[in-house]
N, CA and C atoms as a LAMMPS dump frame, in Angstrom:
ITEM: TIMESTEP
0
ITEM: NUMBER OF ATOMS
228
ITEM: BOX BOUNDS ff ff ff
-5.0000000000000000e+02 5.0000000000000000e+02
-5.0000000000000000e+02 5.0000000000000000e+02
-5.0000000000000000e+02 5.0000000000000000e+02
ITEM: ATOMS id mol type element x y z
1 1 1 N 50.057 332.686 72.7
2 1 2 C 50.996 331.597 72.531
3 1 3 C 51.304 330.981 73.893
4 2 1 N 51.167 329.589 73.962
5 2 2 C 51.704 328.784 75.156
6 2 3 C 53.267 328.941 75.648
7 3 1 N 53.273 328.582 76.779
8 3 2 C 54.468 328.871 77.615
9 3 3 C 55.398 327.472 77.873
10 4 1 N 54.301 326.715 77.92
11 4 2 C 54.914 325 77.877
12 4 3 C 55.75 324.534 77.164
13 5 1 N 55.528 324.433 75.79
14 5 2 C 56.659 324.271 74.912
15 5 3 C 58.098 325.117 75.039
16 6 1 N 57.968 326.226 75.473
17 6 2 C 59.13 326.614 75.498
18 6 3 C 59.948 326.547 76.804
19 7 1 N 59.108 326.429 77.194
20 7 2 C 60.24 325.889 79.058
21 7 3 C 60.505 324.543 78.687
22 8 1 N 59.514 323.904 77.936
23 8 2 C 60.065 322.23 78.085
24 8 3 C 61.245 322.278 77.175
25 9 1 N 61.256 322.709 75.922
26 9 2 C 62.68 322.755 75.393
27 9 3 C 63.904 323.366 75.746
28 10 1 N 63.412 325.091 76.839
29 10 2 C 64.379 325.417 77.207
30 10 3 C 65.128 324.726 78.418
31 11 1 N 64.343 324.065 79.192
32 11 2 C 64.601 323.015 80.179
33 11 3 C 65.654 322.435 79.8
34 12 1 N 65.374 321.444 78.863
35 12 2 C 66.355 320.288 78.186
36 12 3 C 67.369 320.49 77.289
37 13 1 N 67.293 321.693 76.913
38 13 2 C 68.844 322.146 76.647
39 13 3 C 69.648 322.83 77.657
40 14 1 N 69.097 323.577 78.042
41 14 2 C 69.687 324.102 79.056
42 14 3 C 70.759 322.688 80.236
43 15 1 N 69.467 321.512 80.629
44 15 2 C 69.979 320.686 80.946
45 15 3 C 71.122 319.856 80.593
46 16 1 N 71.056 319.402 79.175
47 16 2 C 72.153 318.99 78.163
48 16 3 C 73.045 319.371 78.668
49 17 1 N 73.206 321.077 77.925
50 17 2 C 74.495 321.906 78.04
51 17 3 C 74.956 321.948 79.351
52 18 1 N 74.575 321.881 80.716
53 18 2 C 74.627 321.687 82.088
54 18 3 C 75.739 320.32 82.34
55 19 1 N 74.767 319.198 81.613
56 19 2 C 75.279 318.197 82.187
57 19 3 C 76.807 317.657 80.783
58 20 1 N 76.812 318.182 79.842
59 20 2 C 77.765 318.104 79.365
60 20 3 C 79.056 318.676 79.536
61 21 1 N 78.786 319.884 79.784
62 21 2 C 79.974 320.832 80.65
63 21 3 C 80.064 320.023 81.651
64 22 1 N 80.045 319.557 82.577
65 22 2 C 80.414 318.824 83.973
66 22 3 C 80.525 317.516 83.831
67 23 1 N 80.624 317.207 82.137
68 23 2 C 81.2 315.338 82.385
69 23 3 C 82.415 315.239 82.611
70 24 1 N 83.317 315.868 81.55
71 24 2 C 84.69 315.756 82.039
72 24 3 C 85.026 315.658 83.543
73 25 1 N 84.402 316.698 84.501
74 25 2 C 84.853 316.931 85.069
75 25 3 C 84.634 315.547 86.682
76 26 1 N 83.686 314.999 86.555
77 26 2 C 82.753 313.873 86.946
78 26 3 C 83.888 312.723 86.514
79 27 1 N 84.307 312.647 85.484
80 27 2 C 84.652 311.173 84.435
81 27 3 C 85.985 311.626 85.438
82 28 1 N 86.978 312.868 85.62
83 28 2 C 88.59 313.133 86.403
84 28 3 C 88.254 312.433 87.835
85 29 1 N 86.963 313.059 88.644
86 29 2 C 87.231 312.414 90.146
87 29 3 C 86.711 311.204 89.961
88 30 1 N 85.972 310.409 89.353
89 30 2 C 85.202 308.929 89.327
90 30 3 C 87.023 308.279 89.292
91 31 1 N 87.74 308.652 88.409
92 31 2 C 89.146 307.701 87.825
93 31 3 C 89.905 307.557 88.948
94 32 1 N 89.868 309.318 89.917
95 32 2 C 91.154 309.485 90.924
96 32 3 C 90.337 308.666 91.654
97 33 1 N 88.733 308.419 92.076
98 33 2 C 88.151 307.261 93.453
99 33 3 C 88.901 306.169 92.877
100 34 1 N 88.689 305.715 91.643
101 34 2 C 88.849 304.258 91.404
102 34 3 C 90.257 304.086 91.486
103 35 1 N 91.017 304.875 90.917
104 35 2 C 92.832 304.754 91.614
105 35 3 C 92.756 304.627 92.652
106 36 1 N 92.525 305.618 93.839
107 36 2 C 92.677 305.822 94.999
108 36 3 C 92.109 305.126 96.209
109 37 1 N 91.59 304.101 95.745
110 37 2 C 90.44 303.248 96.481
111 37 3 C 91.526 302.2 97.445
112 38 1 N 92.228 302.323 97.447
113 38 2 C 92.63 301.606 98.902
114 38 3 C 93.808 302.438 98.793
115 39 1 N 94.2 303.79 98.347
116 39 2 C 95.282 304.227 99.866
117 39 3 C 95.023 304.811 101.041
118 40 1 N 95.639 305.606 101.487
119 40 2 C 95.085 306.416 102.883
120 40 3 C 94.571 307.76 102.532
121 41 1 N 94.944 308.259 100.897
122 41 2 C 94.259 309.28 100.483
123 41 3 C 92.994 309.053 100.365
124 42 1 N 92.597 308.029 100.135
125 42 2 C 91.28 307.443 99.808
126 42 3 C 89.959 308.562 100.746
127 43 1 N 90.08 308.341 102.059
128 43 2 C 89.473 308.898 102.952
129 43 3 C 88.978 310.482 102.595
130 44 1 N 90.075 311.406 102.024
131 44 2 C 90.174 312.361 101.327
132 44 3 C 89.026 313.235 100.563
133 45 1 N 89.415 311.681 99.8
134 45 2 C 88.603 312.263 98.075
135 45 3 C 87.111 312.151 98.457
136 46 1 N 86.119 313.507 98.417
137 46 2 C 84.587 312.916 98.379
138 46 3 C 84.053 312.264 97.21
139 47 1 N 83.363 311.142 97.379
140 47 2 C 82.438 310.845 96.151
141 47 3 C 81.352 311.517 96.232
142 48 1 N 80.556 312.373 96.853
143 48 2 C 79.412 313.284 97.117
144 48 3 C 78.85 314.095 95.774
145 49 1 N 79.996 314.664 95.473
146 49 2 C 79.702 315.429 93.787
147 49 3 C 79.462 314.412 93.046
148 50 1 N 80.026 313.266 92.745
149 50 2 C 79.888 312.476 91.502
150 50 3 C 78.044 312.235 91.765
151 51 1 N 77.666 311.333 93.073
152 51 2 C 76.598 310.858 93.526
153 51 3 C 75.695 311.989 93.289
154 52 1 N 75.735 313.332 93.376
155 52 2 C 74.574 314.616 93.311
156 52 3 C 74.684 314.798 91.895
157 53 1 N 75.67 314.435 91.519
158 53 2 C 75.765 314.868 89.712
159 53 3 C 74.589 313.649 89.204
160 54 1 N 75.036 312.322 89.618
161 54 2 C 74.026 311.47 88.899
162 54 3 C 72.516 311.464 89.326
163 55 1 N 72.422 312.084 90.574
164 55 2 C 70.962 312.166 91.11
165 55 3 C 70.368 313.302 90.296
166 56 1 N 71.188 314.475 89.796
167 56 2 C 71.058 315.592 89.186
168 56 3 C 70.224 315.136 88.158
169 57 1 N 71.185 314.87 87.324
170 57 2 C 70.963 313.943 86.19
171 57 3 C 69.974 312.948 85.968
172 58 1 N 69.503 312.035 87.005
173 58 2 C 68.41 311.306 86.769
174 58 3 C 67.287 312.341 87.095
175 59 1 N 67.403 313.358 87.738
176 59 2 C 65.946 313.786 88.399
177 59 3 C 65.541 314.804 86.97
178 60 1 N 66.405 315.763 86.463
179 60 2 C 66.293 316.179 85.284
180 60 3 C 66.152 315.512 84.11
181 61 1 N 66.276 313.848 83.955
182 61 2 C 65.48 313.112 83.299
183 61 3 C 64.306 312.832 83.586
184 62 1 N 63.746 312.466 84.28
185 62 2 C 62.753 312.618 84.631
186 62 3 C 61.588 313.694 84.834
187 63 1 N 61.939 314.487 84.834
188 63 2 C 61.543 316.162 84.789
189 63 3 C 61.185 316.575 83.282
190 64 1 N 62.278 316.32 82.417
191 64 2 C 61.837 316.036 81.382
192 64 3 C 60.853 315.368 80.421
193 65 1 N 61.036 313.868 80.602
194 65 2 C 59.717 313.01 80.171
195 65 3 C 58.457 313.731 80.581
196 66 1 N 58.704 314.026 82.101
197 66 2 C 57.212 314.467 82.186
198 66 3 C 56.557 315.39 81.735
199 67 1 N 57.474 316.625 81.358
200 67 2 C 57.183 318.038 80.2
201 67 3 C 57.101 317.473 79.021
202 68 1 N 57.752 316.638 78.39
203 68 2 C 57.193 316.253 76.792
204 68 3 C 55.468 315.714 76.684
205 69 1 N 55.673 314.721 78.04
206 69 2 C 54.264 313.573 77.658
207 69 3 C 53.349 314.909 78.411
208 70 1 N 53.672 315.844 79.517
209 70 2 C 52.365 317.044 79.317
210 70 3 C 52.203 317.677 78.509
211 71 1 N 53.554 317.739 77.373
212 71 2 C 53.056 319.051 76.739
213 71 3 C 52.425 318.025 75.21
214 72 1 N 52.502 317.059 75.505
215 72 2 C 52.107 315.99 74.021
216 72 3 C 50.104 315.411 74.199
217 73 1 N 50.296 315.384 75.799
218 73 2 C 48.897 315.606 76.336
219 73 3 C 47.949 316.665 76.05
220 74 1 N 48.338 317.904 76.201
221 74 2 C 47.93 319.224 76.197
222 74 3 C 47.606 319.717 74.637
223 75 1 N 48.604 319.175 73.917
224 75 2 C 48.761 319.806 72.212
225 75 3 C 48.087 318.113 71.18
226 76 1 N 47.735 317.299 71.727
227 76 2 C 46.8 316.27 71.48
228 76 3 C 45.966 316.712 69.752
């Protein structure tokens, strides 16, 4: 039995469940930047997590597509 199919699905749930647990938490500091955007706390708050969360997120999309269309290549 192949190994592909099951990393590619365990991948993308795994991912899901990853990136769903950490929206809330993404959606709290995105609100406090956009409040906080011109006081002197401003300086404070990093946007760094939000920015690695969405790079996260796009690169594990991408990571993905490419395990379906190999493993859709492969099982042809």
């Amino acid at each position: 039995m192949d190994l592909l199919p099951w990393v590619t699905v365990g991948f993308i749930i795994i991912g899901i469940v990853v990136l769903a647990s950490m929206k809330k938490s993404m959606e709290r500091k995105v609100a406090l930047i956009i409040e906080n955007k011109d006081s002197k706390d401003s300086k404070q708050i990093s946007t760094k997590p939000v920015v690695w969360w969405i790079v996260g997120a796009t690169v594990w999309g991408v990571v993905s597509i490419f395990l379906i269309v190999w493993s859709f290549s492969i099982y042809k």
